[in-house]
N, CA, C and O atoms as a DFTB+ gen file, in Angstrom:
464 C
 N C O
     1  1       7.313     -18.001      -6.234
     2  2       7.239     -16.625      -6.706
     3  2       6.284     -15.843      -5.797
     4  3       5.091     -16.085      -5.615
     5  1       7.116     -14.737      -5.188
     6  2       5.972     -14.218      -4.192
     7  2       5.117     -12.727      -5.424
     8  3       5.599     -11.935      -6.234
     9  1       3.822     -12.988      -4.967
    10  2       2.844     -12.141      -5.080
    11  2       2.741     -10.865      -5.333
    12  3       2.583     -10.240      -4.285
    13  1       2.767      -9.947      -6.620
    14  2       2.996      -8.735      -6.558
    15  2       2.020      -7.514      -5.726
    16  3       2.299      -6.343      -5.469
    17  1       0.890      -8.243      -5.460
    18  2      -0.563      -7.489      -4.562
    19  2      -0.081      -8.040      -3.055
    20  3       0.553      -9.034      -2.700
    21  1      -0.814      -6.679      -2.189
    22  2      -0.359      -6.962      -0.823
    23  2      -1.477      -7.961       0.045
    24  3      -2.644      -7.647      -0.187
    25  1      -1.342      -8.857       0.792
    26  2      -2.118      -9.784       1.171
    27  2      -3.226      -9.051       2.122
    28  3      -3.766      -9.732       2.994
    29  1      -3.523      -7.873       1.991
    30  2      -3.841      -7.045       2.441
    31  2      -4.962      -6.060       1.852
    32  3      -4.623      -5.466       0.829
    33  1      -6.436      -5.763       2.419
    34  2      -7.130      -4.558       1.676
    35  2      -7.021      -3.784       2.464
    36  3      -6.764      -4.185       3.599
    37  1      -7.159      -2.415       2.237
    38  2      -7.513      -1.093       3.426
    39  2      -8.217      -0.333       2.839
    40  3      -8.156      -0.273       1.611
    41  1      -9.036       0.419       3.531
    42  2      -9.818       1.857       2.854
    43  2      -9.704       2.822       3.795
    44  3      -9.603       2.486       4.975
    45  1      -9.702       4.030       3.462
    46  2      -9.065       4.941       4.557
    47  2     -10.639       5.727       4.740
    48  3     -11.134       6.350       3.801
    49  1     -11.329       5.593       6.094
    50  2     -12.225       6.407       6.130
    51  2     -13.037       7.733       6.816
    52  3     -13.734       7.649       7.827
    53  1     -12.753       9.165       5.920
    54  2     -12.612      10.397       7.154
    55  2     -13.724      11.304       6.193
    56  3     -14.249      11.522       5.101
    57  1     -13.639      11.482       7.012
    58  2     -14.525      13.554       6.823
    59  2     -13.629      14.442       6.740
    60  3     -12.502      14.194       7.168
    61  1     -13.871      15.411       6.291
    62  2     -12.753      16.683       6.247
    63  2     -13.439      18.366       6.303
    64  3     -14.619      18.443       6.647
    65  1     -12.891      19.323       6.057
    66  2     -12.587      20.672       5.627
    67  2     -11.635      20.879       4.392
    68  3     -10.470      20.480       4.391
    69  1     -12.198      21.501       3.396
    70  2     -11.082      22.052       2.402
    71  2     -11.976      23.690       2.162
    72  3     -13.191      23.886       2.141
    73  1     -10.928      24.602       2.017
    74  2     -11.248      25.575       1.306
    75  2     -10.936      26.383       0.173
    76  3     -10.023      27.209       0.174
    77  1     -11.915      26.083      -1.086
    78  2     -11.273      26.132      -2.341
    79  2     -11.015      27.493      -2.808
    80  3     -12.016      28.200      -2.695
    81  1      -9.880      28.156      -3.354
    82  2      -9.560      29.722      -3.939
    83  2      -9.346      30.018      -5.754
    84  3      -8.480      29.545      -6.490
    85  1     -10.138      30.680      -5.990
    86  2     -10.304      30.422      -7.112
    87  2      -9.163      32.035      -7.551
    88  3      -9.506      33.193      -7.313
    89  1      -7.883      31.626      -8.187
    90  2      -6.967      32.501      -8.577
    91  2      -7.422      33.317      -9.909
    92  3      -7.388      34.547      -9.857
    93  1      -7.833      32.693     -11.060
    94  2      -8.510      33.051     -12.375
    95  2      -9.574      32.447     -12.814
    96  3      -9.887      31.407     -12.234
    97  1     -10.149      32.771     -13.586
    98  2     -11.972      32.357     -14.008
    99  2     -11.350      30.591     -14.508
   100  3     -12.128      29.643     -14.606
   101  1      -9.588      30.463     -14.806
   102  2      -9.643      28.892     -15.040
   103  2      -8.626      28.117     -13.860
   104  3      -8.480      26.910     -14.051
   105  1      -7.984      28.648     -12.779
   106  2      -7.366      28.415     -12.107
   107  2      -7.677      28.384     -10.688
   108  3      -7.648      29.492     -10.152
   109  1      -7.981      27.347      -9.907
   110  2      -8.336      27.287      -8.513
   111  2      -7.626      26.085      -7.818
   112  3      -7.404      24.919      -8.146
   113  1      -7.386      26.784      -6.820
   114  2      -6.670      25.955      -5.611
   115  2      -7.194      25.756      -4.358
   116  3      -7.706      26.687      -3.737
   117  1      -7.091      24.208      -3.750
   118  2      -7.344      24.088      -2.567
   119  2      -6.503      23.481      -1.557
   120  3      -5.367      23.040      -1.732
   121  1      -7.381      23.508      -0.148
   122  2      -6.207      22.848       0.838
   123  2      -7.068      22.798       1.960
   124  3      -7.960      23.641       2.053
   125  1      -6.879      21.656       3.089
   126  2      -7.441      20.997       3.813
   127  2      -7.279      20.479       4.686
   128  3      -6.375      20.941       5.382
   129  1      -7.882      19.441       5.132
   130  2      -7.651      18.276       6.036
   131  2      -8.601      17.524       6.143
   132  3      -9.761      17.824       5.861
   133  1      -8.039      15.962       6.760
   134  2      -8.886      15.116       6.787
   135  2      -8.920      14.260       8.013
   136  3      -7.778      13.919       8.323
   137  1      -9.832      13.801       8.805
   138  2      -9.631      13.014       9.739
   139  2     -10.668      11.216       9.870
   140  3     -11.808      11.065       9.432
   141  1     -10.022      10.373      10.414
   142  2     -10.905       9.460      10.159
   143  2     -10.283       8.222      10.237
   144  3      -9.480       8.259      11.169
   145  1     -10.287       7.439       9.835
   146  2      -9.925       5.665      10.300
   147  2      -9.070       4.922       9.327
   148  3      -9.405       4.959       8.143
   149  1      -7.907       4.187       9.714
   150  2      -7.314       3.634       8.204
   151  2      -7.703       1.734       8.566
   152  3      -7.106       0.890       9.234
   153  1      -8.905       1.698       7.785
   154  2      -9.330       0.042       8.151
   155  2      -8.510      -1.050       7.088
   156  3      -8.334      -0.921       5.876
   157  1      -8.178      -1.909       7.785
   158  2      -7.474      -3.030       7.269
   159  2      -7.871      -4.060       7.562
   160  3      -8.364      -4.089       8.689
   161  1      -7.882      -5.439       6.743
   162  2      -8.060      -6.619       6.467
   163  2      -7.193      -7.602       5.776
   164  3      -6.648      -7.308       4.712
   165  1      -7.020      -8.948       6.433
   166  2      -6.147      -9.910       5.810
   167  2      -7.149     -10.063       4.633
   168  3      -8.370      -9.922       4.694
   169  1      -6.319     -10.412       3.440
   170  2      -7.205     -11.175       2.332
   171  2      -6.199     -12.507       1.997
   172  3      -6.241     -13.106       0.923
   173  1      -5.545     -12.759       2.804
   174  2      -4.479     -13.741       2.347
   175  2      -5.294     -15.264       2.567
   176  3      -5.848     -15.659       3.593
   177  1      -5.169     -15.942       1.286
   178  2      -6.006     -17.458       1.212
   179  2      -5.202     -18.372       1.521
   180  3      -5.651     -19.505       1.698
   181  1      -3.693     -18.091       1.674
   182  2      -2.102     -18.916       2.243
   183  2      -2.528     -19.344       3.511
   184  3      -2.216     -20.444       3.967
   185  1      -3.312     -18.423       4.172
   186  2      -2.946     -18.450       5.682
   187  2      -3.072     -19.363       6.496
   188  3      -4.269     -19.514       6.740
   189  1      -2.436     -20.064       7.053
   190  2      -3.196     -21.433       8.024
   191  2      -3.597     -21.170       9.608
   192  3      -4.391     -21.673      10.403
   193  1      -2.765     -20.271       9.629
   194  2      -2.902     -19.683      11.225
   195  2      -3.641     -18.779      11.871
   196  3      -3.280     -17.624      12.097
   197  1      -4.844     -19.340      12.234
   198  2      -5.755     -18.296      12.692
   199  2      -5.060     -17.303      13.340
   200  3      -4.990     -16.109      13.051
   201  1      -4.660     -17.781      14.050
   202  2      -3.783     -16.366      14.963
   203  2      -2.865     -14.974      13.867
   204  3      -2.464     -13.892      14.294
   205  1      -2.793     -15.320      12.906
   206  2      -2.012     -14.618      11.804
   207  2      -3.080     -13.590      11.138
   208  3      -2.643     -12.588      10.572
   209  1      -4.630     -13.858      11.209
   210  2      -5.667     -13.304      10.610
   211  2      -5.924     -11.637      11.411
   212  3      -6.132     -11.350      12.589
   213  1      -5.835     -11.030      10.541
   214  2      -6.188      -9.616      11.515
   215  2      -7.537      -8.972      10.795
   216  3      -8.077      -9.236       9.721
   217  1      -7.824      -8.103      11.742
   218  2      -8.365      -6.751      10.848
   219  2      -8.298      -5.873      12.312
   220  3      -8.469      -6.349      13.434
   221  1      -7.952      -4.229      11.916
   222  2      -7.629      -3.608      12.739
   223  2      -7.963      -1.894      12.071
   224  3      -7.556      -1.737      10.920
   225  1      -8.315      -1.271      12.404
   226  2      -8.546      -0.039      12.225
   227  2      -7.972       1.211      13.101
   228  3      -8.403       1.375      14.243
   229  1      -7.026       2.062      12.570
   230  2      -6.679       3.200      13.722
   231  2      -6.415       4.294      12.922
   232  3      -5.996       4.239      11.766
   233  1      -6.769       5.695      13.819
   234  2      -6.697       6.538      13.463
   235  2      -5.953       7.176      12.728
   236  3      -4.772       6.829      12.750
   237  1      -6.271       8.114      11.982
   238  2      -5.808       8.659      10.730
   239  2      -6.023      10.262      10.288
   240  3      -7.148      10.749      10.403
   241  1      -4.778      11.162       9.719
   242  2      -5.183      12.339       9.664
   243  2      -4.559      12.548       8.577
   244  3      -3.734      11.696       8.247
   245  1      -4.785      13.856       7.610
   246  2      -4.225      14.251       6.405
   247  2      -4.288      15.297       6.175
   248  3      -5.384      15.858       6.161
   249  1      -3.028      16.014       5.885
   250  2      -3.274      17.128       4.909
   251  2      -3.385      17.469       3.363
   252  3      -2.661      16.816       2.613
   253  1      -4.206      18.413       2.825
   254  2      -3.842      18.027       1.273
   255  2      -4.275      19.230       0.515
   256  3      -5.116      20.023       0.939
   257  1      -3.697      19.323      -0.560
   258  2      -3.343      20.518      -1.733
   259  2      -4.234      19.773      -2.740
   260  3      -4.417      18.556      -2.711
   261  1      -4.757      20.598      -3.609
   262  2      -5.149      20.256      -4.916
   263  2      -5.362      21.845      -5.725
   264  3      -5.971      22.842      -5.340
   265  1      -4.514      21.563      -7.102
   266  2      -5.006      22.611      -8.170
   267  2      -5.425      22.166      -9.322
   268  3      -4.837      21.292      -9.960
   269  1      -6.802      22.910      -9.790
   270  2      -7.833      22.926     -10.759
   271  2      -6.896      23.546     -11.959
   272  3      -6.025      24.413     -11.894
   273  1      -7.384      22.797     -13.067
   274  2      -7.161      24.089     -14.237
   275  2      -8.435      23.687     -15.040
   276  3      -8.448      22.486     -15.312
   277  1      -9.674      24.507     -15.555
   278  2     -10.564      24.784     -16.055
   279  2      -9.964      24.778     -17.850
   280  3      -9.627      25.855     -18.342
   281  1      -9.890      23.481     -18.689
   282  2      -9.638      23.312     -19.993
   283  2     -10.556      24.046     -20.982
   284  3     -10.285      24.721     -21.976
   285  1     -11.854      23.674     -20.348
   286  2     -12.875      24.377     -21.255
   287  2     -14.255      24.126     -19.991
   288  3     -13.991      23.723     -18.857
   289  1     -15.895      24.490     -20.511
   290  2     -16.267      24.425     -19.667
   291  2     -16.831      23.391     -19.058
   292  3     -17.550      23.429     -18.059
   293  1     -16.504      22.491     -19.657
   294  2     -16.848      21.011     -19.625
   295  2     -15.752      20.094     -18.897
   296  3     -16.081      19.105     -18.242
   297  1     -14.462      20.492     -19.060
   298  2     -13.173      19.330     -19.023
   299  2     -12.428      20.148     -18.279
   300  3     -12.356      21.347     -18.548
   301  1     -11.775      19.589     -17.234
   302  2     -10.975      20.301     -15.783
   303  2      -9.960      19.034     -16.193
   304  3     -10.131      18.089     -16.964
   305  1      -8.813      19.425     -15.334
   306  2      -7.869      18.908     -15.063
   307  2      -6.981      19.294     -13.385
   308  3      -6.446      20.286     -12.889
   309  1      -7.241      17.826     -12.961
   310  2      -6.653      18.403     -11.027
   311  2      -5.435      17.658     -10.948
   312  3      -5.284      16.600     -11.559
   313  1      -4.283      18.337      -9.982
   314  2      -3.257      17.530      -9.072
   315  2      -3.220      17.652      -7.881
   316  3      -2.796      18.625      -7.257
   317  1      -3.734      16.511      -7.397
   318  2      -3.596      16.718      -5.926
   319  2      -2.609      15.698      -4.949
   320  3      -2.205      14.580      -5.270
   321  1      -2.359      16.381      -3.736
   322  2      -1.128      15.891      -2.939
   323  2      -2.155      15.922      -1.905
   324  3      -3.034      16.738      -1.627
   325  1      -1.724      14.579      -1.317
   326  2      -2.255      14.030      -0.044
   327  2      -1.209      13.901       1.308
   328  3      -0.263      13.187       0.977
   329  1      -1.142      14.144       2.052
   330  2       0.375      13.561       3.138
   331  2      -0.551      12.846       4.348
   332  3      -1.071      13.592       5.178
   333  1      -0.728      11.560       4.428
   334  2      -1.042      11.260       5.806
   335  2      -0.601      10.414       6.913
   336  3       0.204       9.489       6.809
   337  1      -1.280      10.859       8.151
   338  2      -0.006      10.405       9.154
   339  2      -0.937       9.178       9.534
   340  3      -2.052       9.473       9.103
   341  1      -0.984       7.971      10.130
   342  2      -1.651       6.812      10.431
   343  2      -0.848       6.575      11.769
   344  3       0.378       6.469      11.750
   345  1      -1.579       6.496      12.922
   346  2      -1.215       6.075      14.544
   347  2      -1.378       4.800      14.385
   348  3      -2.520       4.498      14.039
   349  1      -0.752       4.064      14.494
   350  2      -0.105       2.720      14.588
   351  2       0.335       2.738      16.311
   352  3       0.007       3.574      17.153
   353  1       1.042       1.717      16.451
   354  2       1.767       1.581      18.079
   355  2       3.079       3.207      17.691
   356  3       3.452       4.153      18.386
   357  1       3.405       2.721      16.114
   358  2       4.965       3.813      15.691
   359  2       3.447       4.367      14.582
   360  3       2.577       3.730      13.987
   361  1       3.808       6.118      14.763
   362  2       3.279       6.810      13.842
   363  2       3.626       6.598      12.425
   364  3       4.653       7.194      12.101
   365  1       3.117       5.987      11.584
   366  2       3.347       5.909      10.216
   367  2       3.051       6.878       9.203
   368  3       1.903       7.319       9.242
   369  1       3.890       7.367       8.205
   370  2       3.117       8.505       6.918
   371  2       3.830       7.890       5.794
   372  3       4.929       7.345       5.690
   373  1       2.496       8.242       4.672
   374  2       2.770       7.860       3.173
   375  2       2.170       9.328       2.516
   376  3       1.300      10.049       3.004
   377  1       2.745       9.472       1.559
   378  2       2.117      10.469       0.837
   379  2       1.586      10.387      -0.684
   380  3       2.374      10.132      -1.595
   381  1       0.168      10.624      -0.924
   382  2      -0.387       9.945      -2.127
   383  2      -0.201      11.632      -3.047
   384  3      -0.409      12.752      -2.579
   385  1       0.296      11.221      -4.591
   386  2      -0.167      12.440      -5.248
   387  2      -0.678      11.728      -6.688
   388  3      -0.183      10.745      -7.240
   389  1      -1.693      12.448      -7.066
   390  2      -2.509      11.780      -8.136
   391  2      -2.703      13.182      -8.949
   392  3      -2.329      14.297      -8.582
   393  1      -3.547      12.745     -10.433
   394  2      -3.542      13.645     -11.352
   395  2      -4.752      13.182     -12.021
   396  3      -4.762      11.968     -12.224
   397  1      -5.537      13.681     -12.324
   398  2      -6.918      13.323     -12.695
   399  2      -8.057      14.248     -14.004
   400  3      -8.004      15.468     -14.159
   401  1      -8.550      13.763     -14.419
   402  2      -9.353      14.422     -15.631
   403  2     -10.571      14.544     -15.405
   404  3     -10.906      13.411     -15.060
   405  1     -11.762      15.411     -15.365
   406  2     -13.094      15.459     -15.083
   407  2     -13.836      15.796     -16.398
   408  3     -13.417      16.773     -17.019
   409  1     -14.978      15.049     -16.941
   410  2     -15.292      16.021     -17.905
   411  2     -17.378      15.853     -17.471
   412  3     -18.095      14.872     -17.668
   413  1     -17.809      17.397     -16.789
   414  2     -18.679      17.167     -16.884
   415  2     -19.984      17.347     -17.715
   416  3     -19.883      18.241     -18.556
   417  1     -21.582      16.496     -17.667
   418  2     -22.209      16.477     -18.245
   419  2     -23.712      16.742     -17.916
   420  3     -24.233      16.337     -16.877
   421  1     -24.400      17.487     -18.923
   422  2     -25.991      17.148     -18.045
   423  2     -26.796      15.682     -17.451
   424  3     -27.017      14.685     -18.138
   425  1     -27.043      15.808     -16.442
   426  2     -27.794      14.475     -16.019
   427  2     -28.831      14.484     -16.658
   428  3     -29.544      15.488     -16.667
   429  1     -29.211      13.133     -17.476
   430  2     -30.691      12.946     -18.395
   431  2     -31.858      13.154     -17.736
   432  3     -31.935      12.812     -16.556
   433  1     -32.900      13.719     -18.359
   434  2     -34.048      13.580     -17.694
   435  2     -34.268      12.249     -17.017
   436  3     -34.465      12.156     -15.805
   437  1     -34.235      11.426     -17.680
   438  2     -35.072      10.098     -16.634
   439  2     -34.181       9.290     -15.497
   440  3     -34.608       8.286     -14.926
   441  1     -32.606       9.997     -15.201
   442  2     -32.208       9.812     -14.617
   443  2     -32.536      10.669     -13.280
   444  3     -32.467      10.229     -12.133
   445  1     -32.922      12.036     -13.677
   446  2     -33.493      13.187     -13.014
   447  2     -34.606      12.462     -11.713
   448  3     -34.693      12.408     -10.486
   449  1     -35.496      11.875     -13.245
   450  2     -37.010      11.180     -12.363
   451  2     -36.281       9.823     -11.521
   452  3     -36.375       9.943     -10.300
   453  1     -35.759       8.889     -11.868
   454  2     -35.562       8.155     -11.257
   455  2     -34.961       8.603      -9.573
   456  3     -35.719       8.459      -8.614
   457  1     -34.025       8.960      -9.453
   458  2     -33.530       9.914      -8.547
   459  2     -34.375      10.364      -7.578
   460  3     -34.278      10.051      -6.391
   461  1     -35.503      11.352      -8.209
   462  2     -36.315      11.937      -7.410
   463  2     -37.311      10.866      -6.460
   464  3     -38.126      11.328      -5.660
């Protein structure tokens, strides 16, 4: 039975520009880019063949959308669309879109002090 996880970790790692537009006191939109590294690693424990073991990192760019909606003043709700292109030997693109909930809070005092 083969493995439903890829024998594989990656983390994609960039800096960017976005500039956010705020349409109504609960509605804001943004859009961007990102540039930076898509790092990869075997995690496969199968493997017998050293020669089969990689890790490899190459460049990476993205564009991306996200809209806010302001629920109340505490609780947001975002969707954002990612498209990125990954330089490989053949240019590769996947496109991530996610949907997400924020609800924020005051930081405690002694988290304040600790911090400081």
């Amino acid at each position: 039975m083969l493995s439903e996880q890829p024998d594989f970790r990656s983390s994609y790692r960039y800096f960017g520009w976005g500039y956010p537009l705020e349409l109504t006191d609960r509605v804001e939109i943004e859009a961007g880019f990102l540039f930076g590294t898509l790092y990869m690693e075997n995690t496969s424990v199968l493997v017998d063949d050293p020669d089969s073991v990689f890790e490899e990192s190459e460049f990476a760019a993205s564009l991306y959308g996200r809209v806010s909606l302001n629920l109340t003043s505490r609780i947001s709700c975002a969707f954002d669309a990612r498209h990125t292109s990954v330089y490989f030997f053949k240019r590769t693109a996947f496109t991530d879109l996610s949907l997400g909930i924020s609800y924020q809070f005051q930081t405690p005092d002694w988290l304040i002090e600790v911090l400081k």
